[in-house]
Structure formats: C-alpha cells, structure tokens
C-alpha positions, 0 to 999 in steps of 0.5 A: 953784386952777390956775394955768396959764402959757402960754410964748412967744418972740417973741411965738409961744405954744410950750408952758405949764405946768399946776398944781394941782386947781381946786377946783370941784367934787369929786375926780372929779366936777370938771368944770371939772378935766376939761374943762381935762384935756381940753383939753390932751390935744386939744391934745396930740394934735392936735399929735402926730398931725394936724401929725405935730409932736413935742410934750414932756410931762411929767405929774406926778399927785402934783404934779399938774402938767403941762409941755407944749412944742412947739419947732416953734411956733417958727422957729428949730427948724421951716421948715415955715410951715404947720406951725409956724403951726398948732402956734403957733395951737392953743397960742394958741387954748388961751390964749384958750380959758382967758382966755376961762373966767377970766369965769366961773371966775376963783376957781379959775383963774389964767392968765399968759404968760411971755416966756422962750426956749424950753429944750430 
C-alpha cells in the first residue's frame, strides 16, 4: 500500500509525503505506482518551472518514499498572491486528484492531511 500524507498550515496544502509500492500490479508493470510517479513529478515540475517557485524534494528508492515541500504555498515565506495560490492550488488539486482514486483504489492507497508548520 501507499500511504500518502498531504502537509498544511492554515489551511494551505504546502508539501506531502509518499511512501510504499501500491501493490497493484507487478514491480515495473504497476500502473497505478506510476501513474501516482507521474503525478508528482508534474506536479514537482510545474512548480519549478511554470511558477518559477523553488520546490525541496527528497527520493528515497530504497525507502521508497518521497518528501515534496514548497514553502512558497505559504504567506509567511512568499508575497506574491498569484504564485502562492498556484503553488497551494496544485498541491491541493493533487490531494483531490487521490482522494478522488481511494473509490477505486482504496486497497492499495492511503491518503491524510496533517496540520503541522511548515519546517524548513
């Protein structure tokens, strides 16, 4: 299973952490493993270069777990409304996106939301 908690401060979606194969299919033929890799390297991407926003990541294969934040989701560390809201709204919208998946999926995914400050 993978197990997927989203961060958020004040109600802002800021960051999540992946962790775990989803078991569905094969080690290489998962597509539901994949499609979730995919997801967050748009997401990561996206952040990066069409908001021109700094995203921290870390990937652990091993671990196979995956720590994704971006601070300037949040109004204490970016001014910039337009930024912040998009970089708050993909996060968001990746939180739905699974949400939305745990119908279908739900043997083999776990997803949570976490209040905590963002640790920098």
């Amino acid at each position: 299973m993978t197990k997927i908690v989203f961060f958020r401060s004040g109600g802002v979606f800021y960051g999540f952490e992946e962790q775990g194969h989803t078991g569905y299919g094969e080690a290489g033929e998962d597509i539901l493993c994949a499609a979730i890799s995919s997801m967050t390297m748009l997401l990561i991407n996206t952040i990066e270069v069409a908001y021109a926003s700094r995203v921290d990541y870390e990937i652990e294969d091993g671990d196979t777990r995956i720590r994704v934040c971006a601070k300037s989701a949040l109004p204490e560390y970016e001014s910039d409304d337009y930024k912040r809201y998009a970089v708050s709204g993909i996060m968001m919208g990746y939180y739905c996106q699974l949400s939305d998946m745990l119908e279908e999926y739900g043997d083999y995914l776990d997803v949570s939301v976490q209040d905590k400050p963002y640790e920098g």
